[in-house]
Backbone as a chain_set.jsonl record, in Angstrom:
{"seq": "XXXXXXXXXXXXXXXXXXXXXXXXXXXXXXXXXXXXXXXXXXXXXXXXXXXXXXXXXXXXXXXXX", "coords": {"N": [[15.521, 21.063, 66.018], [17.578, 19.692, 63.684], [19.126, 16.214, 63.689], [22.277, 15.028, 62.451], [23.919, 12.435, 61.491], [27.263, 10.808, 61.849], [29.367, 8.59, 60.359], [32.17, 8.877, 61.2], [33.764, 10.614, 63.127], [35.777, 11.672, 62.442], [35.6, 12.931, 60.573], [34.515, 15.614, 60.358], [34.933, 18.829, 59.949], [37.018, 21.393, 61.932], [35.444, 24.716, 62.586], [36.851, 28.045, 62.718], [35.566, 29.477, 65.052], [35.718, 27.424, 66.814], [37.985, 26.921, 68.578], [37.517, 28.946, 70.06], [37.1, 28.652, 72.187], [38.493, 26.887, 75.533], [40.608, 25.028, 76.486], [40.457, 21.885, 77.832], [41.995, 20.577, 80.699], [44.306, 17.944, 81.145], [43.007, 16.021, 82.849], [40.284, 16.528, 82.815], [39.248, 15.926, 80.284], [39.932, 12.855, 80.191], [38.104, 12.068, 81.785], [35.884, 13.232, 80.681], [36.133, 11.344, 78.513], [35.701, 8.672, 79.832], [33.345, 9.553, 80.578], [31.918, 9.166, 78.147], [32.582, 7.064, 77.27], [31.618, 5.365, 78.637], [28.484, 5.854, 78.805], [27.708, 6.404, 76.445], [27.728, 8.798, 73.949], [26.195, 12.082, 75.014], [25.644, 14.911, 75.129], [25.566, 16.722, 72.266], [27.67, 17.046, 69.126], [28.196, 20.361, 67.73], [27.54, 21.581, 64.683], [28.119, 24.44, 62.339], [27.287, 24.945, 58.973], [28.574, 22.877, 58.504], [30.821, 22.507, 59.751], [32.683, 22.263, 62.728], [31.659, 23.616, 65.381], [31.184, 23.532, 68.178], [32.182, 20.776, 70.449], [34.451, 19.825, 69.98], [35.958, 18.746, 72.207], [34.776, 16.776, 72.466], [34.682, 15.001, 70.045], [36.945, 14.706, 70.108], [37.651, 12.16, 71.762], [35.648, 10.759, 70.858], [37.42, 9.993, 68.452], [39.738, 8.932, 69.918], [38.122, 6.944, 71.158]], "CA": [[16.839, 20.98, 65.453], [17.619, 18.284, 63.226], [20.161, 15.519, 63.808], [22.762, 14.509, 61.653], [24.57, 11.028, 61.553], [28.031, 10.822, 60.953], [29.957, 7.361, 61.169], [33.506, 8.645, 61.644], [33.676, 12.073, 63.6], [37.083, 12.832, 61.733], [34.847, 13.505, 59.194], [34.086, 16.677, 60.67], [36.355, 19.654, 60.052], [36.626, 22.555, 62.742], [35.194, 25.602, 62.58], [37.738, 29.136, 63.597], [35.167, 29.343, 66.399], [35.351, 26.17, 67.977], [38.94, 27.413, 68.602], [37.723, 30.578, 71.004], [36.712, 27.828, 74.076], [39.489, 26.832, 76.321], [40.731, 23.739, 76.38], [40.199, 20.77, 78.658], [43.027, 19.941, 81.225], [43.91, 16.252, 80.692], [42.095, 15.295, 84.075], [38.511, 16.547, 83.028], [39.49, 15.229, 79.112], [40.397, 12.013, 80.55], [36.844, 12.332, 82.521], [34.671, 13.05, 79.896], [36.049, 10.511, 77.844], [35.638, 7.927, 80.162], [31.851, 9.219, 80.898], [31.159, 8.481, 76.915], [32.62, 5.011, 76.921], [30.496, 4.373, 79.509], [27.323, 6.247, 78.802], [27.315, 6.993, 75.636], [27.739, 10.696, 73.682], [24.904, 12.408, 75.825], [25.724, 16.248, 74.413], [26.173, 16.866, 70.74], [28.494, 18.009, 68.546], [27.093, 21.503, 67.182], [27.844, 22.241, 63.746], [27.519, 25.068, 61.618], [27.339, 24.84, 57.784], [29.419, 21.338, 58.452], [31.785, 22.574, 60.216], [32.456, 21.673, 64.043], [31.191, 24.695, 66.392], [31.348, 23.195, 69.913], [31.88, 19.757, 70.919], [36.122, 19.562, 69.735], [36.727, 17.599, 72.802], [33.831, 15.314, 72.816], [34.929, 14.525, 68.879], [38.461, 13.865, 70.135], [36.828, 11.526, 73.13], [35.067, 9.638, 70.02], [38.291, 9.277, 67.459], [40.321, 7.908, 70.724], [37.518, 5.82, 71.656]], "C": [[17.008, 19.612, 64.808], [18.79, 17.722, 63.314], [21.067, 14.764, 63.105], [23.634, 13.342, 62.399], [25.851, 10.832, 61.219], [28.668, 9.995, 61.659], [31.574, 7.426, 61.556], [33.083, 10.388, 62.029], [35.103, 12.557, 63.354], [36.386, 13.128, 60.625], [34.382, 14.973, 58.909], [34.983, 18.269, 60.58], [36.272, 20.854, 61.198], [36.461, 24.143, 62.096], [36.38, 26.745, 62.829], [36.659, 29.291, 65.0], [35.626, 28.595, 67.635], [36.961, 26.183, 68.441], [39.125, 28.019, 70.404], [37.449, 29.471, 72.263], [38.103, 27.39, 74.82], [39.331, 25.281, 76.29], [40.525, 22.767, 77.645], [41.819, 20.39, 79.491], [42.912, 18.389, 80.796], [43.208, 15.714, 81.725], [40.941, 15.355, 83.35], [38.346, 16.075, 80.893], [39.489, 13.37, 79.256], [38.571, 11.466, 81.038], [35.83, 12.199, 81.443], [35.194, 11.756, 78.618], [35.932, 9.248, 78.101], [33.683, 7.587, 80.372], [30.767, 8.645, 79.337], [31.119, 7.268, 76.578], [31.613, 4.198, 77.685], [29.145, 4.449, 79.514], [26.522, 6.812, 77.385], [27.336, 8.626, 75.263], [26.22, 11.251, 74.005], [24.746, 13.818, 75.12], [26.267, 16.133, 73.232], [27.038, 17.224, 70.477], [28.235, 19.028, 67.91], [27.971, 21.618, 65.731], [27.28, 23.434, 62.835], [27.905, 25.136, 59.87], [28.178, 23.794, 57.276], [30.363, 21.816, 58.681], [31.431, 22.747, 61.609], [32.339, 23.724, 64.784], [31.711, 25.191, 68.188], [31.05, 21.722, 69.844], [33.583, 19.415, 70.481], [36.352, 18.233, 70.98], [36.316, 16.118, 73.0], [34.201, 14.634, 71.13], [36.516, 13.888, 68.916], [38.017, 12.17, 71.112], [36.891, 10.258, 71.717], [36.275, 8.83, 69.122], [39.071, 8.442, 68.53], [39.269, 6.361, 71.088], [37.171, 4.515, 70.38]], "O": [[16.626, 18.569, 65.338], [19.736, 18.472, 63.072], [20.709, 13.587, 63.053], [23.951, 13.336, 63.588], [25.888, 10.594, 60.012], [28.823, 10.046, 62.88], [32.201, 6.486, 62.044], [32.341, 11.14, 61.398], [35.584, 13.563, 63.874], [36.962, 13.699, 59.699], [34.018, 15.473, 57.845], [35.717, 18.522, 61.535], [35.117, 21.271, 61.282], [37.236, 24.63, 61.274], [37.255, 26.083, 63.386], [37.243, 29.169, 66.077], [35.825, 28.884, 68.815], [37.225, 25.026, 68.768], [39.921, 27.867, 71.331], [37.773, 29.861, 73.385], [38.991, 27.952, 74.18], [38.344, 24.562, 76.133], [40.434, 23.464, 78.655], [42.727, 19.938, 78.794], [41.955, 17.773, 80.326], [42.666, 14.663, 81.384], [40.414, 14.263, 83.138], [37.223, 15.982, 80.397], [39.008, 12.71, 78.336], [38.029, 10.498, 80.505], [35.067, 11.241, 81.32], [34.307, 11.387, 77.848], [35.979, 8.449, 77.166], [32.986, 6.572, 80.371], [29.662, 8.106, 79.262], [30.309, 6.559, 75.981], [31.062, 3.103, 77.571], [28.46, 3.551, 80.004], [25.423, 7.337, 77.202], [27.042, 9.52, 76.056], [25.234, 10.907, 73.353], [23.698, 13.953, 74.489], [27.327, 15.534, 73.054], [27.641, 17.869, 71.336], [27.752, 18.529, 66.893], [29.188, 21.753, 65.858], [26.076, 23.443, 62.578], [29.075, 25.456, 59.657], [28.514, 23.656, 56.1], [31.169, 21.69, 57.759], [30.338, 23.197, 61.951], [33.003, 24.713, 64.473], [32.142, 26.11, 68.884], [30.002, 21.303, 69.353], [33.832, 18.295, 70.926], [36.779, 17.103, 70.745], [36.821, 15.051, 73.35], [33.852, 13.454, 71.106], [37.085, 13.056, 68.21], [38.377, 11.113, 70.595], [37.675, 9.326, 71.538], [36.319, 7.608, 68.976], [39.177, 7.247, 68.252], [39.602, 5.182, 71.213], [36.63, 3.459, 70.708]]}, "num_chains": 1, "name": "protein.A"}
């Protein structure tokens, strides 16, 4: 799979998919955005045809952070 680079992740627009997942209470939002500040984005953001797939909360994570 090849890895794209992108320096602002609002750059990214969402998919209607990336929709169908359920959202993140603010505890485990709160959680994973604390485990990226500290560890770095470990799971991707998936896109398909440049548009966001799966990863919505980890792209919110990044614009707060």
């Amino acid at each position: 799979m090849d890895k794209i680079y992108i320096e602002d992740p609002r750059d990214i627009p969402h998919h209607s998919i990336a929709s169908e997942r359920r959202d993140m209470s603010d505890e485990e939002f709160e959680s994973s955005k604390l485990s990226i500040e500290q560890e770095g984005q470990l799971v991707p953001i998936i896109t398909y045809k440049g548009k966001l797939v799966d990863g919505r909360h980890r792209q919110r994570a990044l614009i707060e952070l």
